[in-house]
C-alpha positions as MATLAB code, in Angstrom:
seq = 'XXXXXXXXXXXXXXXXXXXXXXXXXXXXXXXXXXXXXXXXXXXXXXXXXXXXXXXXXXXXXXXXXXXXXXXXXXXXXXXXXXXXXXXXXXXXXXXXXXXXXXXXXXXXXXXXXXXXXXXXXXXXXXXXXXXXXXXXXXXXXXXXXXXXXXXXXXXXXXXXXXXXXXXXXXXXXXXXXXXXXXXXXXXXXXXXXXXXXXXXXXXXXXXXXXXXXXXXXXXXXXXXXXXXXXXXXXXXXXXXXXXXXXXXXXXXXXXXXXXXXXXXXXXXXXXXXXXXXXXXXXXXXXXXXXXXXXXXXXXXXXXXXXXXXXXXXXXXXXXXXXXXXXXXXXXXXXXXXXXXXXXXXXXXXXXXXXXXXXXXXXXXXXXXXXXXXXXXXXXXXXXXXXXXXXXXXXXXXXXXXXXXXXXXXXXXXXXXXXXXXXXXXXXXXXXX';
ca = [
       6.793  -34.721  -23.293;
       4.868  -35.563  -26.243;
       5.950  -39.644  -25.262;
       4.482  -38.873  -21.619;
       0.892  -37.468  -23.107;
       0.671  -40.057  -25.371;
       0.626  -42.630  -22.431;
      -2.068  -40.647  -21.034;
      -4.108  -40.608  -24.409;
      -3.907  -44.993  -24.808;
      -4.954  -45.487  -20.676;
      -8.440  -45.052  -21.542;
      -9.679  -45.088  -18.169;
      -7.325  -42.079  -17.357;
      -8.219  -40.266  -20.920;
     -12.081  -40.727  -19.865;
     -11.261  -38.946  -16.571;
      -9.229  -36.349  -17.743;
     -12.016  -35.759  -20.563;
     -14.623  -35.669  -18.149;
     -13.014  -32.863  -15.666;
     -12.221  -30.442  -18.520;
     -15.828  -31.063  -19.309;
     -17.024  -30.315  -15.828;
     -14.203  -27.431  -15.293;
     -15.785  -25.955  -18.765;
     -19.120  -26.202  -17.339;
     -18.419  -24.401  -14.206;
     -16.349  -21.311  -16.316;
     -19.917  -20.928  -18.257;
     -21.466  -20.375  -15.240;
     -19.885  -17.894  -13.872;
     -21.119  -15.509  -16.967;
     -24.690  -16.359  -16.370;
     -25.337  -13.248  -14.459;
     -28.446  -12.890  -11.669;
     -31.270  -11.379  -13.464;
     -32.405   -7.456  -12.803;
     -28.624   -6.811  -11.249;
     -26.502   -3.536  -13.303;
     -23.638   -5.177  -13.896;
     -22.083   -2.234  -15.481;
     -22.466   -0.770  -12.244;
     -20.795   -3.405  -10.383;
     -18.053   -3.516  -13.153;
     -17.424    0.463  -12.111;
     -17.025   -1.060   -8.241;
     -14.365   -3.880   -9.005;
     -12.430   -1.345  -11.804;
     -11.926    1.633   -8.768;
     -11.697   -0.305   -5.670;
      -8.259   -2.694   -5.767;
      -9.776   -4.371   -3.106;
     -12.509   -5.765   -5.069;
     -10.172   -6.227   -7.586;
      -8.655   -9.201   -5.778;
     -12.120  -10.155   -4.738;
     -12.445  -10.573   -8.312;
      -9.613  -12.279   -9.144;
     -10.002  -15.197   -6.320;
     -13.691  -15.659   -7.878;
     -11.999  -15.628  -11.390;
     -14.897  -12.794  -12.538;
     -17.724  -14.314  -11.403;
     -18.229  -11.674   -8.954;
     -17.382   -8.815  -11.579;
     -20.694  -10.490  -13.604;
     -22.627  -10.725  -10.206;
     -22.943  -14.793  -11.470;
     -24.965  -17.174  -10.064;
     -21.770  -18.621   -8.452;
     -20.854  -15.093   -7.166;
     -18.751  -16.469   -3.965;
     -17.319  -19.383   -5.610;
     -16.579  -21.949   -3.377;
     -15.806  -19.517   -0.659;
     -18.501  -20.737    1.814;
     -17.493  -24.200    1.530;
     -13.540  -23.469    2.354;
     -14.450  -21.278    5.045;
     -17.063  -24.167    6.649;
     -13.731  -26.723    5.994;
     -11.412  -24.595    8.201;
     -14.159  -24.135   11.036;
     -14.806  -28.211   11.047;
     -10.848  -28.710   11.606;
     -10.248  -26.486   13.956;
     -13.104  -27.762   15.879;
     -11.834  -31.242   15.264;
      -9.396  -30.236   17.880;
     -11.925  -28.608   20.407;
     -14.422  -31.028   20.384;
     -12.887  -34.683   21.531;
     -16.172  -36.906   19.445;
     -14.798  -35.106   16.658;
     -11.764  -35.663   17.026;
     -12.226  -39.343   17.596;
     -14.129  -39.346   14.306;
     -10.693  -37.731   12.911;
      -8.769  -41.043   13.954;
     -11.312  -43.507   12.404;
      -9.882  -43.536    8.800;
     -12.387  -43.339    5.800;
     -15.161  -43.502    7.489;
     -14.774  -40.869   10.063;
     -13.750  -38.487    7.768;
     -17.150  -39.135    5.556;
     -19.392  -37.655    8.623;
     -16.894  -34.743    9.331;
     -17.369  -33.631    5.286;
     -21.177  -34.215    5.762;
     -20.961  -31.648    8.333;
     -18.862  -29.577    6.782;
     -21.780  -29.061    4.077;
     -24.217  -28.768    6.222;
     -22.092  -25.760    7.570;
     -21.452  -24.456    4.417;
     -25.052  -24.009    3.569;
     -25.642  -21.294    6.640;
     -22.558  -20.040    6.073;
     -22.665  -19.108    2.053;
     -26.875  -17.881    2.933;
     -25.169  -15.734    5.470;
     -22.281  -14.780    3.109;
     -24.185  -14.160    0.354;
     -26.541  -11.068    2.178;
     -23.253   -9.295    3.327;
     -21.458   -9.557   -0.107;
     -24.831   -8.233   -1.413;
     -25.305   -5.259    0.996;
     -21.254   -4.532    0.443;
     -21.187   -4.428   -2.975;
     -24.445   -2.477   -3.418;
     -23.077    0.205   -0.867;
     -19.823    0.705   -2.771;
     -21.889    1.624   -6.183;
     -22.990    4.799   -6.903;
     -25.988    3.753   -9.034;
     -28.231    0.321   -7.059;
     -26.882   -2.577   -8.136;
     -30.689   -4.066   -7.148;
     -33.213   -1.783   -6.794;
     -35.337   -2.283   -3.708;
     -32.956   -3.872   -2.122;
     -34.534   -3.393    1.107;
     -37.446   -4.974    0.144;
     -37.995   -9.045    1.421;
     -39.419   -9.942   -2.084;
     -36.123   -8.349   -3.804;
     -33.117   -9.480   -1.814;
     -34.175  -12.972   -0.735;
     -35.021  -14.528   -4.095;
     -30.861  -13.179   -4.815;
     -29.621  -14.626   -1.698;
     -30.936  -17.824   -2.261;
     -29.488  -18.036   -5.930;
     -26.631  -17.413   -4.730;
     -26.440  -19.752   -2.076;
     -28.023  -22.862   -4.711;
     -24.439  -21.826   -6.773;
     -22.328  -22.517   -4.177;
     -24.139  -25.433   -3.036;
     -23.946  -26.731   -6.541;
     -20.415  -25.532   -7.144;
     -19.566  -28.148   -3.889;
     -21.762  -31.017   -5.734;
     -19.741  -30.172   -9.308;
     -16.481  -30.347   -7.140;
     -17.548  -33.599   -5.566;
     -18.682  -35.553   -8.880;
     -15.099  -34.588  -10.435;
     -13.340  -35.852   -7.422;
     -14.624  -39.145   -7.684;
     -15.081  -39.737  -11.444;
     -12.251  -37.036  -12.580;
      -9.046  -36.782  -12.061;
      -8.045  -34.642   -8.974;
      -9.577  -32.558   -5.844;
     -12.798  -30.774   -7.489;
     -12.970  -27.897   -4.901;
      -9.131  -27.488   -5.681;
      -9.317  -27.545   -9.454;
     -12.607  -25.158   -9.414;
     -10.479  -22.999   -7.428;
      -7.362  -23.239   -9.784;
      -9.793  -22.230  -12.983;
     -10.714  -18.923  -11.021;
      -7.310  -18.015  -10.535;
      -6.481  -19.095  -14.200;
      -9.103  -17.337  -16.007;
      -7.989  -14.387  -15.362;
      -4.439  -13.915  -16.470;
      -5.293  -14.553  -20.614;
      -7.273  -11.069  -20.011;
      -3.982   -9.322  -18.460;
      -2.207  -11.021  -21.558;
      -4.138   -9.516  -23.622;
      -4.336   -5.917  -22.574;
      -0.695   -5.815  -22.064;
      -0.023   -6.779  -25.763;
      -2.518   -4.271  -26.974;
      -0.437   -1.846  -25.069;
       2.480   -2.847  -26.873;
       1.030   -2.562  -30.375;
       0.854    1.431  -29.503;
       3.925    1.707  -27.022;
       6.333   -0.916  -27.013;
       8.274    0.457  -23.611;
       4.532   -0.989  -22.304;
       5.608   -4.495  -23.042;
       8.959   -3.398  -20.378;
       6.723   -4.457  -16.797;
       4.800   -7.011  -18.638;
       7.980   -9.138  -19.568;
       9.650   -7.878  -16.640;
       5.930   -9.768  -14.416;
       6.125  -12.828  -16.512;
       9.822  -13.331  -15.294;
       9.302  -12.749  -12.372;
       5.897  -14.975  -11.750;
       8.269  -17.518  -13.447;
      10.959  -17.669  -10.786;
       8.750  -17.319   -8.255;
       6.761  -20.727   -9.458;
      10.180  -22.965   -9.589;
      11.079  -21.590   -5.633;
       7.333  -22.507   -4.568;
       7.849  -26.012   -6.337;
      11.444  -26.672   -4.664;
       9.986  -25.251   -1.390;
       6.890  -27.194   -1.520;
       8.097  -30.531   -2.536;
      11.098  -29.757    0.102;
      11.073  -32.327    3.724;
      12.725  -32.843    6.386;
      13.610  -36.481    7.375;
      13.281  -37.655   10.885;
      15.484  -41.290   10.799;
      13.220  -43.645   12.842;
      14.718  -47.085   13.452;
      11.804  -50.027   13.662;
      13.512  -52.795   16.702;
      11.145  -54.946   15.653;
      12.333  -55.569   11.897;
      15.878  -56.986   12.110;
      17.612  -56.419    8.913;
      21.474  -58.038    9.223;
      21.482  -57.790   12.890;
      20.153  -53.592   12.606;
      16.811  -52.266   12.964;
      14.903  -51.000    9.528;
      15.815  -48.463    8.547;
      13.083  -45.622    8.220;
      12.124  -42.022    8.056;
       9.518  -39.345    9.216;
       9.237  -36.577    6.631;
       8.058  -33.069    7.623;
       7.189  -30.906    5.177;
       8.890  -27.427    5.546;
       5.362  -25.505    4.473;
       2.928  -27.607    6.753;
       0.819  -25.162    6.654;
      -0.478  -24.698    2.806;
      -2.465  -21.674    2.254;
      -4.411  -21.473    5.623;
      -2.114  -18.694    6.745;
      -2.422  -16.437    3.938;
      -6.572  -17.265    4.250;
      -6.386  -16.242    7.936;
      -3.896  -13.624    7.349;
      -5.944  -12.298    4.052;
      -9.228  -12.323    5.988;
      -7.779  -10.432    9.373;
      -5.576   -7.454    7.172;
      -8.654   -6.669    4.680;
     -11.012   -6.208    7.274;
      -9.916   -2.548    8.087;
     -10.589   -1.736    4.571;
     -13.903   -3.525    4.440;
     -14.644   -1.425    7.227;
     -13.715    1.517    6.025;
     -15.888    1.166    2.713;
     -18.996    1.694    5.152;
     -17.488    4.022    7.901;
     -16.707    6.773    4.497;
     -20.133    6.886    3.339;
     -21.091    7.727    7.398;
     -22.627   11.702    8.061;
     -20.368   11.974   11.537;
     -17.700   13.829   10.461;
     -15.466   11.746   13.120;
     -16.799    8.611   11.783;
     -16.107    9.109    8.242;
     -12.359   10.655    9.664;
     -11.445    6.742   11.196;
     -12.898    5.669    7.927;
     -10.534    7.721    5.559;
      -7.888    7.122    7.944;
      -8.119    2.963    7.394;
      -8.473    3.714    3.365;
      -5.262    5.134    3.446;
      -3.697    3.066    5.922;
      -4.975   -0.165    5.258;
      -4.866    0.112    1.022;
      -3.943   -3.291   -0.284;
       0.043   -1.532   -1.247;
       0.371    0.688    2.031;
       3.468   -0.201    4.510;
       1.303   -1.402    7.183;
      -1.032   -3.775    5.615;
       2.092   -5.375    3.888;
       4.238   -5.391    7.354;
       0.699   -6.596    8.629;
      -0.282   -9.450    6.290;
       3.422  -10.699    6.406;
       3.176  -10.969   10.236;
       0.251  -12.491   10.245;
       1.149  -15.215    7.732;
       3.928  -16.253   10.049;
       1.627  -16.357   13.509;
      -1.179  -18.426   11.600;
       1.530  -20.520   10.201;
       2.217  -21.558   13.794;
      -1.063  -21.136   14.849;
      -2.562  -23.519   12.509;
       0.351  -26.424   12.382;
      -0.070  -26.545   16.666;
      -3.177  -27.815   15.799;
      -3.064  -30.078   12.886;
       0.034  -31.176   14.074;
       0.302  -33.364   17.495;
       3.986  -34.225   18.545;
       2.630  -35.970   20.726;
       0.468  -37.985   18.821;
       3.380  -38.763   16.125;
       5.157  -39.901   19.106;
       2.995  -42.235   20.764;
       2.081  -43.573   17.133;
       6.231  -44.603   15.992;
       6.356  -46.155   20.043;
       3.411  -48.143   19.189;
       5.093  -49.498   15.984;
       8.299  -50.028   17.898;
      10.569  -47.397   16.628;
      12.173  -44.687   18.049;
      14.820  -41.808   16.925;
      18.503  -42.676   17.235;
      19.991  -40.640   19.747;
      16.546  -39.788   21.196;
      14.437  -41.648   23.966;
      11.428  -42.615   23.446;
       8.441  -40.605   24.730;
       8.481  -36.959   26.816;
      12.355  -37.025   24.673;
      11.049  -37.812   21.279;
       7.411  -35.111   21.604;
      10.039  -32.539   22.541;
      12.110  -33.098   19.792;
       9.526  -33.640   17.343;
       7.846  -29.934   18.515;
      11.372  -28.027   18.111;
      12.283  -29.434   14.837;
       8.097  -28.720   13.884;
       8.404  -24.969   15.219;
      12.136  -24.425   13.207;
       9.726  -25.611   10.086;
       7.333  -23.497   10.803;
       9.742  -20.479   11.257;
      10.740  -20.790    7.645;
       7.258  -22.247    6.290;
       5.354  -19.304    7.283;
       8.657  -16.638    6.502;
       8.496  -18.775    3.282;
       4.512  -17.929    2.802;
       4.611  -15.074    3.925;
       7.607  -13.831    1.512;
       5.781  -15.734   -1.590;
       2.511  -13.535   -0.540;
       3.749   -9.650   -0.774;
       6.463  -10.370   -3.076;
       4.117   -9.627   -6.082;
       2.809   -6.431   -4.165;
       6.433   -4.867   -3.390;
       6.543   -5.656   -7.386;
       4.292   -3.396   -8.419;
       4.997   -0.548   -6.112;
       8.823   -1.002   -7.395;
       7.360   -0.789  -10.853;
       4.366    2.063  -10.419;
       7.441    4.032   -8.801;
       9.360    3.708  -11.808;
       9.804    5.053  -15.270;
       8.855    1.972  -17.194;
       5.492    1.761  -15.015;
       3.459   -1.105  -14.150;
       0.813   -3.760  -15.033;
      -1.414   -5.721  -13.017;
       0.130   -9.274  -11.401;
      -0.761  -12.118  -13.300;
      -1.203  -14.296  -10.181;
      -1.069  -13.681   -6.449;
       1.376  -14.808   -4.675;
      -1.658  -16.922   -2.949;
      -2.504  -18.017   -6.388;
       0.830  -19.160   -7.089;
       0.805  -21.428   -3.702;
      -2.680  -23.000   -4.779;
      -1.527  -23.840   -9.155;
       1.379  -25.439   -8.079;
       0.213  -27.154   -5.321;
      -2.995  -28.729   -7.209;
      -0.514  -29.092  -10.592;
       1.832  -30.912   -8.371;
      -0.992  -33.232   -6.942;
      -2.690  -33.532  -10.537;
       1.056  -34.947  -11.558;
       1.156  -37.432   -8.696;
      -2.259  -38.674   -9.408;
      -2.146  -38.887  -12.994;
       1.221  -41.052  -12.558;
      -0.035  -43.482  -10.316;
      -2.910  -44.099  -13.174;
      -0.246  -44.653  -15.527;
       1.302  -47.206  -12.946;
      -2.210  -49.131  -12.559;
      -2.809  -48.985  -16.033;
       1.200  -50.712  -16.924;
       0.630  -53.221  -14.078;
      -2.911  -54.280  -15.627;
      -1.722  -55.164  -19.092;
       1.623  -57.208  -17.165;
      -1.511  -58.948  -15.164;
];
């Protein structure tokens, strides 16, 4: 270990980048405690403390929406503007074409992905205003209502995220990394030294307290080592290249296929589609028709982030998305046509209408256990801590979502792979 970061420290180039997104990372984390001027933040604090649906809001933004920051949706606006552009990708055929140009296709589709993202987080950034000033019992902005009052907010909020995408851009190309995926990664990180924290305090006083905290670490720490196994786990397709003789056989090659294809789109999708009956609700309770508020206590209870059907929900959902969103980013088909072209083919299989069907069942047996996978990862920590709330030695809050869990490994996995090839480049240069 200590041989490994010592490598990293004498490749100077790498140290400079690594410097320079920690530097950049730190920046953003002091941002998100610069808090929009006039706004009660111990009012909003109340809102995120009593509502446990806010309280994941909260935890995705890693507090920045508990502080009502300047970057109060994160990067939200700019993932949600990403998904949109590839599913269009597929709808639209000069987008699509711009898909199969390489570099420089993909440069215009991430230009228009910010331009969408700049509608999207103004747009964003009134509702999470008029939400979160509903849900408080004392104005969060006074005169809220009032042009002068709101806009000058909005459009704060909207220069964060815009600046949040430029921050995540500069450390992308001179860090080390995806920016958007490490700014991401310090929201979900910044939290758990907090729940650390409390929970020891607890067991200064009570040490049966320090029982579900031990008990959450343990389990957050098997959890991590399946979602590494499952992530870094493929399925190899043998292709044989005709072309390439190699002692009288065809090369030798293979297609690998990921078992979750997916990522985290599902459990965005699936996240997005289960809370909405309890974002609804929030408004519907505050309503004077007595029937009105009656659908609206009715979703509370029925749609609370640890009630039967929002878990049976959210884990169907995961799984439907999962297929949903690999039919589209995935194009048997395509894959296909492209190893013909090369002049391969699957033993055993003919090329063409043989090989896209083949290639589309093995893809939909992925998926089956991809998104059962996801999905399994996702309420895990939930059924947790209504296990542990039911029982005598209580509970304490999840250091990480299971979505949380998906995203650190997968961007600590990537940071591995990039920071190893540096090491490579930097070995071959002194041989040179």
């Amino acid at each position: 270990m200590f041989k490994y970061i010592s490598q990293i420290w004498r490749s100077k180039d790498l140290r400079n980048k690594i410097l320079f997104t920690l530097g950049a990372l730190l920046v953003f984390r002091v941002t998100t405690q610069i808090s929009i001027p006039g706004a009660n933040i111990d009012a909003i604090r109340a809102i995120f403390q009593q509502n446990s649906f806010f309280g994941i809001f909260s935890a995705l933004t890693g507090g920045s929406a508990e502080n009502f920051s300047v970057v109060l949706m994160g990067v939200s606006p700019y993932i949600n503007a990403s998904i949109i552009v590839q599913l269009l990708t597929v709808i639209i055929p000069k987008w699509e074409a711009l898909s199969k140009e390489g570099e420089q296709g993909q440069k215009i589709l991430n230009k228009y992905t910010r331009w969408l993202a700049l509608p999207l987080a103004f747009l964003q950034s009134y509702g999470t205003i008029l939400l979160l000033n509903s849900q408080s019992q004392v104005p969060i902005l006074d005169n809220i209502k009032d042009p002068s009052v709101i806009l000058p907010v909005m459009l704060t909020i909207t220069t964060g995220t815009i600046w949040l995408m430029w921050l995540g851009e500069i450390i992308t190309e001179r860090g080390i990394g995806n920016g958007i995926s490490l700014i991401i990664f310090a929201n979900i990180i910044a939290g758990m030294p907090q729940i650390v924290a409390q929970s020891l305090y607890l067991g200064q006083t009570d040490t049966q307290a320090l029982i579900p905290f031990i008990s959450t670490i343990l389990f957050t720490l098997i959890l991590l080592v399946i979602i590494v196994l499952v992530t870094e786990a493929e399925r190899k397709i043998p292709i044989t290249y005709a072309g390439h003789q190699f002692q009288g056989r065809g090369e030798q090659s293979a297609l690998p296929i990921r078992i979750n294809q997916a990522g985290m789109i599902p459990i965005i999708f699936a996240v997005s589609l289960v809370s909405f009956p309890n974002l609804i609700s929030s408004f519907m309770q505050r309503a004077a028709t007595p029937w009105v508020k009656s659908i609206g206590d009715f979703l509370s209870v029925n749609f609370a982030p640890n009630s039967t059907l929002y878990i049976v929900m959210y884990f169907l959902f995961i799984i439907l998305f999962t297929y949903f969103y690999v039919s589209i980013t995935f194009n048997s088909k395509q894959v296909a046509e492209n190893i013909q072209k090369r002049g391969g083919y699957i033993p055993g299989i003919r090329p063409g209408s043989q090989t896209v069907e083949y290639l589309g069942k093995i893809s939909n047996r992925l998926n089956l256990f991809g998104g059962t996978f996801l999905a399994m990862i996702a309420v895990a920590p939930i059924l947790l801590q209504i296990l542990m709330s039911g029982s005598r030695i209580g509970s304490v809050p999840s250091l990480i979502s299971g979505a949380g869990m998906i995203i650190v490994v997968g961007v600590v996995l990537e940071l591995v792979r990039q920071i190893n090839a540096q090491l490579v480049m930097h070995d071959y240069d002194k041989l040179v």
